[in-house]
C-alpha positions in Angstrom: 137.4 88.0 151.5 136.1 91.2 149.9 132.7 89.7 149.2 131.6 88.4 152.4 132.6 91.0 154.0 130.1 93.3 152.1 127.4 90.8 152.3 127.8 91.2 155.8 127.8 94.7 156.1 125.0 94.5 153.7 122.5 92.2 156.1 123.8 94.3 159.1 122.3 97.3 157.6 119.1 95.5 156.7 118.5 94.8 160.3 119.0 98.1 161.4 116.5 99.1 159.3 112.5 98.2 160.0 111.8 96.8 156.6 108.0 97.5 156.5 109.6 101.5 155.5 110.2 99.8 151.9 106.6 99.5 151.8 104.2 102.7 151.2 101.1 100.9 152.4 103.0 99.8 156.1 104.3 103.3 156.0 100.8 104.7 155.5 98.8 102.4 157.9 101.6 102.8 160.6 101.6 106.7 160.6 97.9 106.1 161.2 98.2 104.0 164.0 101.0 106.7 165.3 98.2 109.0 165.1 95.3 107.2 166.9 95.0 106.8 170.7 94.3 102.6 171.2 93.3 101.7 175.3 92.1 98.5 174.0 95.4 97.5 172.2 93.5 96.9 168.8 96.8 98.1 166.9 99.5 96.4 169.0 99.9 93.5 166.1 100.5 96.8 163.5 105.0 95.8 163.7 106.8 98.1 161.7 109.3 95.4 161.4 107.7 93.0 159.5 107.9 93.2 155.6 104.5 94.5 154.7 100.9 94.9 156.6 99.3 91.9 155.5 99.7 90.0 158.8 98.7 92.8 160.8 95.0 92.1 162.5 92.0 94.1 161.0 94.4 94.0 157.7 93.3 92.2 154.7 95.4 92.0 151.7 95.0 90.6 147.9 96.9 88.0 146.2 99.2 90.4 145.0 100.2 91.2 149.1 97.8 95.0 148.3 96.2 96.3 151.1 92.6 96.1 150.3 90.5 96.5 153.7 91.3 98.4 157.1 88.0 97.0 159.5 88.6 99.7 162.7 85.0 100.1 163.2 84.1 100.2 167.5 87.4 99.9 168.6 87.2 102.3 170.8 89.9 104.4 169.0 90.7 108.6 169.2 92.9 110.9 167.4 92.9 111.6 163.8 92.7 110.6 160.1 95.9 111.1 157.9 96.7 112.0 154.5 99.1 109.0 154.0 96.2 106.8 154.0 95.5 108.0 150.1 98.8 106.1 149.5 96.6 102.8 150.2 96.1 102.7 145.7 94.1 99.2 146.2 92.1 99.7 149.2 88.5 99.1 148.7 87.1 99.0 152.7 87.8 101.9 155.0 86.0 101.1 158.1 86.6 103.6 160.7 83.0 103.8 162.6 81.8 104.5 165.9 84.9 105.7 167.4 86.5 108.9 168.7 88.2 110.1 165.1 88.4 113.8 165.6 89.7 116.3 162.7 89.1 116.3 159.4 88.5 114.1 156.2 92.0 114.3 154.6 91.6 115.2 150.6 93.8 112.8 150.0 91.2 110.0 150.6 90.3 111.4 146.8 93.4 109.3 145.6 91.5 105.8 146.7 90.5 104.8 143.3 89.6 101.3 144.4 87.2 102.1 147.1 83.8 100.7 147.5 82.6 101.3 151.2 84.2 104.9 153.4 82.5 104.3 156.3 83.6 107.0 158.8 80.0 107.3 160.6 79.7 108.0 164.4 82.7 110.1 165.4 83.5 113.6 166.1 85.4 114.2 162.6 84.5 118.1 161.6 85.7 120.3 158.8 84.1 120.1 155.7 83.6 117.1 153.2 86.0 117.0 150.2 85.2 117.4 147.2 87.8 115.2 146.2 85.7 112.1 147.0 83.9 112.6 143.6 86.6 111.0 142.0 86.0 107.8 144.0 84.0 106.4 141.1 84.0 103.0 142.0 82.4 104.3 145.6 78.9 102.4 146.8 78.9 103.1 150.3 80.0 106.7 152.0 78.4 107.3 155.3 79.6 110.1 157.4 76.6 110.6 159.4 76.8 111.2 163.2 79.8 113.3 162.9 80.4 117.4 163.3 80.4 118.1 159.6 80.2 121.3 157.9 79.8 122.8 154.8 77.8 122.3 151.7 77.3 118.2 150.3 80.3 118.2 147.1 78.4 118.2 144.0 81.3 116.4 143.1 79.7 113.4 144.4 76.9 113.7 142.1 79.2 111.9 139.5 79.7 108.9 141.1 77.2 106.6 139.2 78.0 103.6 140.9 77.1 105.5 144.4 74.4 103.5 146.2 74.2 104.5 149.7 75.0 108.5 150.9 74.2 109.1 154.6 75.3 112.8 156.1 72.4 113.0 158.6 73.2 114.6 162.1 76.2 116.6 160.7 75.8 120.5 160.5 75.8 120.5 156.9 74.3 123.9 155.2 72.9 124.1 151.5 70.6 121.9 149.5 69.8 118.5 149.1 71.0 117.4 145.2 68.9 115.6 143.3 70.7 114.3 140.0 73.3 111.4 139.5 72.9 109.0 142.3 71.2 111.3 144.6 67.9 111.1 143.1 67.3 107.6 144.8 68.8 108.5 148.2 65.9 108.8 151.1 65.4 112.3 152.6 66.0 110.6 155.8 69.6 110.3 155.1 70.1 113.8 155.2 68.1 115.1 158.4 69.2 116.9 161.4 71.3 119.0 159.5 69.6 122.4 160.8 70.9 124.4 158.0 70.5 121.9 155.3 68.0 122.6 152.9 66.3 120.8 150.4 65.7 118.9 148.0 67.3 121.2 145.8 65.7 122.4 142.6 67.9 122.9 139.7 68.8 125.9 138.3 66.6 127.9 140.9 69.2 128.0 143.8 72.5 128.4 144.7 73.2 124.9 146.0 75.9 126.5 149.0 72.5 128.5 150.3 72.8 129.0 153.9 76.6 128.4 154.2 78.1 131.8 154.6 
């Protein structure tokens, strides 16, 4: 008798327990949504009861069950990013845009080795941009632009060969424009209405952080 009786104290326990908290990536993605303000309901499939993310809506996963895209763009959505989302080890799509985001870009978004696209553009996310995203280096796409940042552009990101697109315009970003690595084919346009934002830089005759103090 001493055997069933464990294995049904055993499933007992598992259903007392949500089961998505044995999974980092449902963890991470649901603290998000805990943060976020959602009128429009966009998150209500996000179950903390169900074994991993990958049925959630605006969730796509891989093969191996990996979170690999989170597509929150105009959904109408306020509140804040958070660090958990560096947990997310596979994600390659963060898709955030034209919402109500406030706060800042968490550093640990540095930890996304996978991504392609960070696509936070058209919010109200302030703070400064870390420096921490030059070690996205399989990165193509990073557009913060229409936002409240500050600070000086990371030269950090200047070591992201595979970096295709960079848009910061409308921020309050201070400094110079770089010019090496993969900035040296981004349009000037990319970078305006930054008041303080100077540019394009030339090397060696500038501090880059000009203007920031």
């Amino acid at each position: 008798m001493a055997a069933p009786i464990w294995l049904w104290a055993f499933s007992v326990a598992l259903t007392l327990v949500p089961s998505v908290f044995g999974n980092s990536e449902g963890d991470a993605l649901y603290t998000l949504r805990k943060s976020l303000t959602d009128p429009d309901n966009i998150l209500q499939s996000w179950d903390p009861n169900l074994v991993n993310p990958c049925t959630w809506f605006h969730i796509t996963c891989n093969q191996n069950n990996r979170v690999t895209r989170v597509d929150l763009g105009n959904s109408n959505l306020s509140g804040h990013l958070v660090p958990e989302l560096g947990k997310l080890e596979h994600l390659q799509y963060l898709e955030l845009y034209k919402n109500n985001i406030q706060g800042t870009i968490p550093t640990e978004l540095g930890n996304l080795k996978s991504l392609i696209s960070l696509d936070l553009y058209n919010n109200n996310i302030s703070g400064t941009i870390p420096p921490s995203l030059g070690k996205l280096k399989s990165l193509v796409f990073l557009r913060l632009n229409d936002n409240k940042l500050t600070g000086p552009i990371p030269r950090e990101l200047a070591g992201i060969s595979s970096l295709k697109v960079v848009d910061v315009s409308n921020n309050d970003l201070c400094g110079t424009i770089p010019t090496s690595g993969p900035f040296e084919h981004i349009p000037l346009n990319n970078f305006e209405k930054n008041p303080r934002l100077e540019g394009p830089e030339l090397l060696g005759l500038a501090s880059y952080d000009t203007n920031c103090s």
